[in-house]
N, C-alpha and C positions, 0 to 999 in steps of 0.2 A: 190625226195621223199617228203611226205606230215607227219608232225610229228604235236601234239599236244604238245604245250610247255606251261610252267609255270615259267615266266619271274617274278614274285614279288608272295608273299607267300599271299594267298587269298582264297575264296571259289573257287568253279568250274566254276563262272561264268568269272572270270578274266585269266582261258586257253585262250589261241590263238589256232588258226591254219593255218600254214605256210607252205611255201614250200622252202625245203632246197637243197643244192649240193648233192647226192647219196654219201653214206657209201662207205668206200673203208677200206678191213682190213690190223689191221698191224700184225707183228708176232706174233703167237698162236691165232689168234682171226679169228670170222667166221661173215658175213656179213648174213643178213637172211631178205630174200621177207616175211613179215609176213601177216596171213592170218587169224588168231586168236587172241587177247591179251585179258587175266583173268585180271578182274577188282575186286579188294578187298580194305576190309576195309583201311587200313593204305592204301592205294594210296588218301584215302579223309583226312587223316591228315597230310600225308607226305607233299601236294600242301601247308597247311596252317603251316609251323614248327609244327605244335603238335606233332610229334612221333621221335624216338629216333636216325631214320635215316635222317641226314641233308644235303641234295644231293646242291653242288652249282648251284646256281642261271646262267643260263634259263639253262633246264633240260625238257625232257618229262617226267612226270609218265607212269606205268606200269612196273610189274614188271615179270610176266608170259607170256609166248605167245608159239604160234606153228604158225610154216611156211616154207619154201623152200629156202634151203641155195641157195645165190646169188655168194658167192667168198667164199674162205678162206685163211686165211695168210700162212705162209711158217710156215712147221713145225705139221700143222693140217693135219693129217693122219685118222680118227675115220669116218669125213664126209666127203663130196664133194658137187660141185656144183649141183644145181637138188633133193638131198636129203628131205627129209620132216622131218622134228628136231621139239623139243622141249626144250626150253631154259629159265632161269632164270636168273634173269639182278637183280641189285639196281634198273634200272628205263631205262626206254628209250623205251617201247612196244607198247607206244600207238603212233605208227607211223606206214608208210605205209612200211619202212626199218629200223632193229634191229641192233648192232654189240654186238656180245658173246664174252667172254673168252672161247675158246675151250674146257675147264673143266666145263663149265655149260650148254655146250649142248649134247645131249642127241637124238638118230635115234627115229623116232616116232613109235611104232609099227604098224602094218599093222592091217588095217579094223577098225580103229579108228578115226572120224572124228575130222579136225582142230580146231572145237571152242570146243570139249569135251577133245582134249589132251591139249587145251590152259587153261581148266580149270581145271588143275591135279594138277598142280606141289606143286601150294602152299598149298590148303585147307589139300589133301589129305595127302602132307609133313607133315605140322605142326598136323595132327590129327592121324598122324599115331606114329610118336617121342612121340604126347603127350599121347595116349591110350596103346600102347605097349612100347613103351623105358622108359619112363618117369613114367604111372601110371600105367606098370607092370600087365594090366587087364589079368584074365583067364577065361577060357570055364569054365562056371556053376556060375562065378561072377554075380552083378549088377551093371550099370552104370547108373547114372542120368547123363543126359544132356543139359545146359542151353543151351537157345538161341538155340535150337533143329532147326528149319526150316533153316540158315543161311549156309553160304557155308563151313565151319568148324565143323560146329553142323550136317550136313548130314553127311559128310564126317568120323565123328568117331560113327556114328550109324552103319555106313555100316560096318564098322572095328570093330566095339564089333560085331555084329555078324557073321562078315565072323571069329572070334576068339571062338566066342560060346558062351558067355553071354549074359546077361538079357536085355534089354536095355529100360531107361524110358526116353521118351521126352518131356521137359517142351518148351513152345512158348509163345504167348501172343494173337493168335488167334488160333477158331477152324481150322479157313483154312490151316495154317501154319502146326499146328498138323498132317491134312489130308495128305500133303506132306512127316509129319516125317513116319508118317504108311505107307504110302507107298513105304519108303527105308525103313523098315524092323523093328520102333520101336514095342515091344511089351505092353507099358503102355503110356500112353499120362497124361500131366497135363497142363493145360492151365492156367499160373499163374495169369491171367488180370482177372480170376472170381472164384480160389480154391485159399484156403489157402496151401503153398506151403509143408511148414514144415508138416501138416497134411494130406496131401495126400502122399507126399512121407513114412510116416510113415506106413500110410494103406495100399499101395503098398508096403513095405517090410517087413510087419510081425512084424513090430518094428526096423528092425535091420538097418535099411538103409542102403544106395551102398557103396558097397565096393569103385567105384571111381565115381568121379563127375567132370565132364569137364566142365570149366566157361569160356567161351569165352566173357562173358558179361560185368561181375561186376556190380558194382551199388546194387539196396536196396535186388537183392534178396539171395546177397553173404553168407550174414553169416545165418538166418533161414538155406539153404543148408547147411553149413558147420556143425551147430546144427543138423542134420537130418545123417550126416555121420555113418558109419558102423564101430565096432572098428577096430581098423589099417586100417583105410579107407584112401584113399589117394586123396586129392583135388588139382586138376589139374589148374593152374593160367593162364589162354592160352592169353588173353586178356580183355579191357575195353570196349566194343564197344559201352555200355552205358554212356562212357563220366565222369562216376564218380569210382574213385580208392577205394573202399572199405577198410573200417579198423577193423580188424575181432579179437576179443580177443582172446589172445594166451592162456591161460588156456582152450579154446575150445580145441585146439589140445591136449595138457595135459590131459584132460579128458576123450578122443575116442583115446586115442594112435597112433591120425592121423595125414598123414605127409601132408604141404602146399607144393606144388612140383610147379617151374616156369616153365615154356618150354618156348623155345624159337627156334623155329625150324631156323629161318636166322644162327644163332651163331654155331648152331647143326652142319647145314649144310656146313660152311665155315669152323669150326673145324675137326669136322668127319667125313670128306669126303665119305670114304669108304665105314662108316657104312649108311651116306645118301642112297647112291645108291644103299647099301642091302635094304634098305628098300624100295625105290619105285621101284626095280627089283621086292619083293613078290607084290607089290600092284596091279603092271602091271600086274601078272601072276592073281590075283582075277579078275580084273577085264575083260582079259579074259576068265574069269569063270562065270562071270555077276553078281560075286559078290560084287561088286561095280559096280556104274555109274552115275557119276557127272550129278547133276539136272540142268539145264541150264534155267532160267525162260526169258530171254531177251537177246536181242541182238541188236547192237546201231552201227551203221555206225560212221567213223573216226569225223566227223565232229558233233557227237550227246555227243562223250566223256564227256562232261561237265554235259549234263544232265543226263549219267549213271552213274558219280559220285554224283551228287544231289541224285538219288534217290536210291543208298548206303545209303548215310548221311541220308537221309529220314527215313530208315530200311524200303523202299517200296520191298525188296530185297525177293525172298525166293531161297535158292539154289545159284547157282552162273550168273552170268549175263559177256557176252564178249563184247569186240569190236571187228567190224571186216571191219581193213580195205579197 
């Protein structure tokens, strides 16, 4: 097998790639030919220590994929060999062979291609826990959404509307934009040439969204959070801007709005159960074509370094696989 490793914690350019002995499982666990791996943000800080998850040294990144089980250990009943899975790891996808816990993989359903099931698990997880579990959206709400073109920022457009609200997406180009209207936003704001705080206002009559998904952080947190609806609730999903925002607490005091973190990894290792209600409805939308993961690029096993440069870049719109 052919795996991408990350032997000392650095940018993208200091992965290898190598060739290692073939996976072999041990009890409860499944071996997987991958054919897809979902590349995301935290896989370009995980490489450099910056994010919260600190996998020991040499390790692959990725943490998504879809492929075709090779083996499985004793005691795995759900899949078989031959199978087409889709599976969630800490890390190890960006190879040419996976090993699972048999509780994190998952039959792929039929008539859905490798690189669009490999790029479900996460965006769609964490934008689903943060838009319905977490910021409790309803049919007839509004949602503002930062960082709207990215693979978390599409993913909770398609979900305020397959739910039935409003949805307004902010980006930082027209192009971007053009991508968010075409999953389904109904109000566009392009923050690199409007005033943020004043255009969300004009778009809500005064009243600003009910919820605001911030995948971003950085300068354009709080104007947003000043622009809230009352008992608005602002969703914390991520930094991807690189700067931790610090947002005065008598804002919340004054719109009787709640700062809510999500954290879909912790959700998911917790709440197992309810994980898997949730991407059981997801799966059912988006055989409804109510979702459908935007896929802008696709990068061969040995290209991994420069499909994490141009994450880091935010050359990124929608989600981007490897495939090895």
């Amino acid at each position: 097998m052919k795996a991408v490793l990350c032997k000392a914690w650095g940018p993208p350019d200091s992965l290898t790639l190598e060739t290692l002995p073939d996976l072999v499982p041990g009890d409860g666990e499944v071996v997987i030919d991958v054919k897809a791996a979902g590349v995301n943000f935290p896989d370009v800080l995980i490489i450099q220590n910056k994010y919260q998850a600190k996998p020991e040294l040499p390790f692959s990144p990725g943490s998504e994929l879809a492929g075709v089980v090779n083996a499985v250990g004793a005691g795995v009943t759900h899949v078989k060999p031959r199978d087409k899975v889709i599976a969630y790891l800490g890390n190890g996808a960006f190879a040419s062979q996976a090993k699972a816990p048999a509780k994190a993989v998952v039959p792929m359903p039929p008539g859905i291609d490798f690189d669009v099931a490999a790029a479900f698990t996460l965006t769609y997880g964490t934008s689903h826990h943060a838009v319905v579990d977490r910021g409790e959206l309803k049919a007839g709400e509004t949602m503002l959404v930062l960082g709207a073109a990215g693979g978390v920022g599409l993913a909770a457009i398609e979900i305020g509307k397959a739910i039935g609200a409003r949805v307004i997406a902010a980006a930082s180009t027209d192009e971007k934009l053009a991508v968010c209207k075409e999953h389904g936003a109904d109000a566009l704001i392009n923050y690199s040439t409007e005033d943020l705080r004043e255009r969300v206002k004009a778009l809500t009559d005064g009243k600003g969204p009910d919820v605001i998904y911030d995948p971003v952080g950085g300068v354009y947190a709080e104007p947003a959070f000043r622009s809230i609806a009352w008992r608005g609730r602002y969703l914390v999903v991520g930094f991807a801007n690189g700067e931790i925002p610090k947002i005065p607490l008598n804002l919340a005091l004054l719109k009787g709005a709640s700062l809510v973190g999500v954290f879909w990894g912790e959700f998911a290792r917790r709440e197992p159960k309810a994980n898997q209600a949730n991407m059981a409805q997801m799966l059912g939308w988006m055989k409804e074509g109510k979702i459908r993961p935007h896929i802008s690029a696709r990068y061969p096993l040995e290209q991994a370094p420069q499909a994490l440069k141009d994450m880091e870049a935010r050359k990124v719109t929608g989600k981007i696989v490897i495939t090895p």
